[in-house]
Backbone bond lengths (Angstrom), bond angles and torsions (degrees), N, CA, C in turn:
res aa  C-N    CA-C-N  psi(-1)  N-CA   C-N-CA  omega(-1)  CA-C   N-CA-C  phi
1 X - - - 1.447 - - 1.529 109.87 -
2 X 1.507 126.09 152.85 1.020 121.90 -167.01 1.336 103.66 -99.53
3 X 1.116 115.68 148.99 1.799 113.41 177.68 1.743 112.88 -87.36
4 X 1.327 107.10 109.04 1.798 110.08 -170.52 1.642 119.92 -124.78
5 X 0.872 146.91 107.87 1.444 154.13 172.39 1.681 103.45 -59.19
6 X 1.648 108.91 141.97 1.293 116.15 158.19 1.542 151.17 -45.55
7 X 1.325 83.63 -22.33 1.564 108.04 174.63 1.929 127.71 -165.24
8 X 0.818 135.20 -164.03 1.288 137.14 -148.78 1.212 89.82 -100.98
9 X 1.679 129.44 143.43 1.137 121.07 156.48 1.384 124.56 -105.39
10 X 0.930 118.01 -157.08 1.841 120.44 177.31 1.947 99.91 -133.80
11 X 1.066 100.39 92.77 1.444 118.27 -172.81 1.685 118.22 -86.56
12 X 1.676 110.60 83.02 1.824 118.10 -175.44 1.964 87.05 -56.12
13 X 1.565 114.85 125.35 1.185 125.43 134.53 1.819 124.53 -60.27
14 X 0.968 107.94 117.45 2.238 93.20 -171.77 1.411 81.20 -133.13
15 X 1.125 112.90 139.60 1.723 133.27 -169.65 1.687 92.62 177.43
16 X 1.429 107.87 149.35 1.771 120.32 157.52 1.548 104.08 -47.47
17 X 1.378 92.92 116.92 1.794 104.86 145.84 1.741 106.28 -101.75
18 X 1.369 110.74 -87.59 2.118 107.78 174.70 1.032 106.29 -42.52
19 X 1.512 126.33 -53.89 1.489 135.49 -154.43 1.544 91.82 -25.66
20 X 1.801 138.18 147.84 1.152 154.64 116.23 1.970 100.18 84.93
21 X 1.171 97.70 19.51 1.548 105.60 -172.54 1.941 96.25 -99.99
22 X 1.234 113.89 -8.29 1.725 97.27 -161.34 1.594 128.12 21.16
23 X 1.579 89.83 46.30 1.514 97.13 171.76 1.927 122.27 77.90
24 X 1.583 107.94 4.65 1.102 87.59 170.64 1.335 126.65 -94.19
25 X 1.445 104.71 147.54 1.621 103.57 -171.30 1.576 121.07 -71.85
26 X 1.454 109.24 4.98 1.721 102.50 169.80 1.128 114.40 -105.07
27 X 1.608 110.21 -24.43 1.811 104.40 164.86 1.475 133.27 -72.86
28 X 1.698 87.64 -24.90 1.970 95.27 166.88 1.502 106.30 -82.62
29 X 1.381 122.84 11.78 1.701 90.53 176.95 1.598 74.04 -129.96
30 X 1.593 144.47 12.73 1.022 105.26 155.18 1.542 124.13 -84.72
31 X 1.978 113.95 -16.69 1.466 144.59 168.55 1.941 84.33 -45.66
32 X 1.170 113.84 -65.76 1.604 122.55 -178.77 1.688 112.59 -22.58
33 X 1.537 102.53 -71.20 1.527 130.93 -172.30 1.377 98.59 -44.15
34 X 1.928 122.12 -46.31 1.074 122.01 -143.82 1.378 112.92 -99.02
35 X 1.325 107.82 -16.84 1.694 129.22 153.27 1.474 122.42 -56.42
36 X 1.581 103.13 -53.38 1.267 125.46 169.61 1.731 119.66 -39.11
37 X 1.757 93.41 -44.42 1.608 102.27 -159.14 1.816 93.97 -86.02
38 X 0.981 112.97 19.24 1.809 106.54 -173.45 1.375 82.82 -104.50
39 X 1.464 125.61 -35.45 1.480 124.38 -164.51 1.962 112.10 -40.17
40 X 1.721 101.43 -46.65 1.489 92.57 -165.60 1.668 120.39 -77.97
41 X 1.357 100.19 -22.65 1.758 86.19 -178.28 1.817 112.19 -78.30
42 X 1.436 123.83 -2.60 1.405 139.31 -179.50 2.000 91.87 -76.04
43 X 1.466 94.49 -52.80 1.586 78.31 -166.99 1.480 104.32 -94.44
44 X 1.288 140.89 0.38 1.324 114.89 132.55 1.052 122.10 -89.51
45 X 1.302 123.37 56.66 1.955 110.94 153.48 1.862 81.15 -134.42
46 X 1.006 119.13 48.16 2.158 146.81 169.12 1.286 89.26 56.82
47 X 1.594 146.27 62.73 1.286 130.35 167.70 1.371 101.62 -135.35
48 X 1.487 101.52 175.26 1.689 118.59 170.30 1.049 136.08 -112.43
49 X 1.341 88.86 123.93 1.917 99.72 -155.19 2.008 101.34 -78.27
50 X 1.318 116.08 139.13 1.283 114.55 -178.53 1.279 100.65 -127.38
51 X 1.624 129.37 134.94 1.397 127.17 143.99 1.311 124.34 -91.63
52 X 1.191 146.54 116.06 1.124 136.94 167.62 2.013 119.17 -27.41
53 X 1.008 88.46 -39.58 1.848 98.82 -173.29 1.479 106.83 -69.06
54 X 1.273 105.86 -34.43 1.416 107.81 174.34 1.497 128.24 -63.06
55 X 1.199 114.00 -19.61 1.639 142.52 171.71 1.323 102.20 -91.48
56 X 1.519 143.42 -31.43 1.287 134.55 -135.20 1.755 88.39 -116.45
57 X 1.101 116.28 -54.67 1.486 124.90 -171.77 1.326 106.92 -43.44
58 X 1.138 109.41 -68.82 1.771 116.91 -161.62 1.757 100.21 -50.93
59 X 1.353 120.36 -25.81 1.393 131.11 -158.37 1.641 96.11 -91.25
60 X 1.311 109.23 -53.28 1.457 102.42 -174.34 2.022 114.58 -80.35
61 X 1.613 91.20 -1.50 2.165 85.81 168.12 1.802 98.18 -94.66
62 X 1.273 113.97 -10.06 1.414 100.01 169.54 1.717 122.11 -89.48
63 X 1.367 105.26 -21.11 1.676 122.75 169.58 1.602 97.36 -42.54
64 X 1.503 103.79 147.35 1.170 106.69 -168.53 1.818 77.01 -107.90
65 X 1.821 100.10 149.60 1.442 104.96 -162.65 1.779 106.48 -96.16
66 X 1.236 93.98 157.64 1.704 118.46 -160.10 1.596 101.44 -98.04
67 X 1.354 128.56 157.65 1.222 127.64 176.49 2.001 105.73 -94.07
68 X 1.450 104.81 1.69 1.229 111.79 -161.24 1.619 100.80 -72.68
69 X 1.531 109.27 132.72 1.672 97.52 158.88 1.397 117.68 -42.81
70 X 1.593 119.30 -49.80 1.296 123.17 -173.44 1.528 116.11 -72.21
71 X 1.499 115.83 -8.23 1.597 100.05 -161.04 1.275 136.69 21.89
72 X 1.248 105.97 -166.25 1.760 106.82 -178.08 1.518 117.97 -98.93
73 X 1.716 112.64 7.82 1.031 107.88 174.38 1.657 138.52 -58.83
74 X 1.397 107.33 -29.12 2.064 121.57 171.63 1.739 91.79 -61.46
75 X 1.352 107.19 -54.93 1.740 104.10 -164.67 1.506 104.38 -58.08
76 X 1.216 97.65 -69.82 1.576 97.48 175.08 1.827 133.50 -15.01
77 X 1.275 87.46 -63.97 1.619 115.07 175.74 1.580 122.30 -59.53
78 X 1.714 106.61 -41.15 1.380 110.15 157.56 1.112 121.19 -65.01
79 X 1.312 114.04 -56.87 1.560 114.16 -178.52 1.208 122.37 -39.04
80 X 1.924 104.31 -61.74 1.580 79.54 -176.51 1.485 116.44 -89.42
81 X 1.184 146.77 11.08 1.217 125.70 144.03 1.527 124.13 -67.32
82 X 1.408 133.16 -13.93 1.215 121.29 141.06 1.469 132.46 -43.45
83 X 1.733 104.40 -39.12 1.566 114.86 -177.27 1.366 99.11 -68.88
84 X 1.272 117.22 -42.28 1.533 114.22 -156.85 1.879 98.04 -90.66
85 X 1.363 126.54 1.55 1.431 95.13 172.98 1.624 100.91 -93.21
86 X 1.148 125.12 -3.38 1.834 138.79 -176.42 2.025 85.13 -68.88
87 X 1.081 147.28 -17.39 1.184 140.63 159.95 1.639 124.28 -112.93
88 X 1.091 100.34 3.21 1.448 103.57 -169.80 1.911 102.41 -97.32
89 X 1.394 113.98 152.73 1.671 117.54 -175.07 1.566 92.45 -104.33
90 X 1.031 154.54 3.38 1.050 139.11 -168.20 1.411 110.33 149.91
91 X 2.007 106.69 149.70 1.480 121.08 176.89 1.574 126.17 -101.11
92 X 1.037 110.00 139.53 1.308 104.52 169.95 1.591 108.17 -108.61
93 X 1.446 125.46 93.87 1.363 133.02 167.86 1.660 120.62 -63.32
94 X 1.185 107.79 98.35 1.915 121.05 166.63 1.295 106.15 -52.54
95 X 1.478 122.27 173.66 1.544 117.55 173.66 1.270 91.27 -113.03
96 X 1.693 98.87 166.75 1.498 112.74 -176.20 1.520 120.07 103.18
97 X 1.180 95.92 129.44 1.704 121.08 -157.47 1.798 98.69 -42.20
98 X 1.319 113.38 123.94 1.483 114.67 167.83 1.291 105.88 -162.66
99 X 1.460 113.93 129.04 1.520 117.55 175.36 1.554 122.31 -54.70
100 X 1.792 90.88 -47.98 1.372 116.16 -171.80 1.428 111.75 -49.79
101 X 1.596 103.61 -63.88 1.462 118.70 -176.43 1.553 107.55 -57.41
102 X 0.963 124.77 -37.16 1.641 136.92 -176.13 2.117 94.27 -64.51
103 X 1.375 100.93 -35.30 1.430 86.59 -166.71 1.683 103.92 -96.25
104 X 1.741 107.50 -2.19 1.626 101.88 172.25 1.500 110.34 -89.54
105 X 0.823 115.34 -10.45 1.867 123.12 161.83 0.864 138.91 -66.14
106 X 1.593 112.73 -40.49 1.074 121.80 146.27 1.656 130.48 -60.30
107 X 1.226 104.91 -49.35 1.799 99.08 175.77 1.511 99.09 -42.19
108 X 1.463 112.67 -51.06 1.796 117.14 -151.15 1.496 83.62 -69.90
109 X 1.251 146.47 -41.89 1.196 129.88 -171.53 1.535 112.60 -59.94
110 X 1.095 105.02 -36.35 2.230 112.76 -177.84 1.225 93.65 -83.46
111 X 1.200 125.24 -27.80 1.931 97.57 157.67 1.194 127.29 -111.87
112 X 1.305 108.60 46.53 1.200 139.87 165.50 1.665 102.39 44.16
113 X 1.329 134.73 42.45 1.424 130.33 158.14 1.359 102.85 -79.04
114 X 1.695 114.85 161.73 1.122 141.36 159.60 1.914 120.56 -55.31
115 X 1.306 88.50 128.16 1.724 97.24 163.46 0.899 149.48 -113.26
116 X 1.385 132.61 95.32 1.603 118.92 -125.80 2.080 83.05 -114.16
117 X 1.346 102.02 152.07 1.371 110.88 -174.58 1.691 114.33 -102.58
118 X 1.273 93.46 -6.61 1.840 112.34 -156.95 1.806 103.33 -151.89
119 X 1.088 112.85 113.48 1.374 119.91 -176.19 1.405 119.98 -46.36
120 X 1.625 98.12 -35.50 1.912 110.77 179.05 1.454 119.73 -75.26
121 X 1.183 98.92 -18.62 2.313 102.92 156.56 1.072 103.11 -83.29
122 X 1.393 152.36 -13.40 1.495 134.78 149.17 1.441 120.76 -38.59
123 X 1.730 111.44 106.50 1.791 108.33 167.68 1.633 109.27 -47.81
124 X 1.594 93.42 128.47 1.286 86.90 171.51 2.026 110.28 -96.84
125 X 1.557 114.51 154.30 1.158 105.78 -167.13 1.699 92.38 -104.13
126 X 1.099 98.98 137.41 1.520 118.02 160.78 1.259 139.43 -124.61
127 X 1.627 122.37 110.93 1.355 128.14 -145.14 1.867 98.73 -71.99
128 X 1.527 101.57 144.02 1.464 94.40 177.88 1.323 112.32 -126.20
């Protein structure tokens, strides 16, 4: 029997984006690509694929900018993937060292969603 959910979920991708990049901008947008590429087998098994970064970016080029080495970019980035797992049904955790992702697993764990390690244990939903 196939394993299938009632309806569509909203599926957080959490994998390294900064993680192990020391800031370069071709290894964080290839961390990007590789987040990205989990996106298609989520929305064909009928779900919605979410990145956190995809929510976070547009928010932090409108942030008005800080003189801080650190800026508000770590806060930023947590935050709203905190906001966004308060709508999300479940994670799909990538491998590879990430604080962030380590700390969106945990939220999904205190609200008790599912954590899937492998896109192909995702129920897929099928409209009937």
């Amino acid at each position: 029997m196939v394993n299938r959910v009632k309806k569509p979920m909203l599926v957080l991708i959490a994998g390294p984006y900064r993680s192990g990049t020391d800031g370069d901008p071709d290894r964080i947008a290839a961390n990007l690509r590789r987040l990205e590429g989990a996106a298609w087998p989520i929305h064909a098994k009928g779900h919605i694929p979410m990145i956190g970064e995809w929510v976070a970016l547009p928010v932090l080029r409108g942030a008005p900018q800080v003189e801080s080495p650190d800026g508000p970019e770590g806060d930023v980035m947590y935050d709203v993937a905190g906001r966004l797992l308060q709508h999300c049904d479940a994670v799909l955790r990538l491998p590879g060292e990430s604080h962030g992702a380590d700390r969106d697993v945990e939220i999904a764990e205190t609200r008790g969603l599912p954590i899937y390690r492998d896109a192909a244990d995702i129920p897929a939903f099928v409209p009937q």
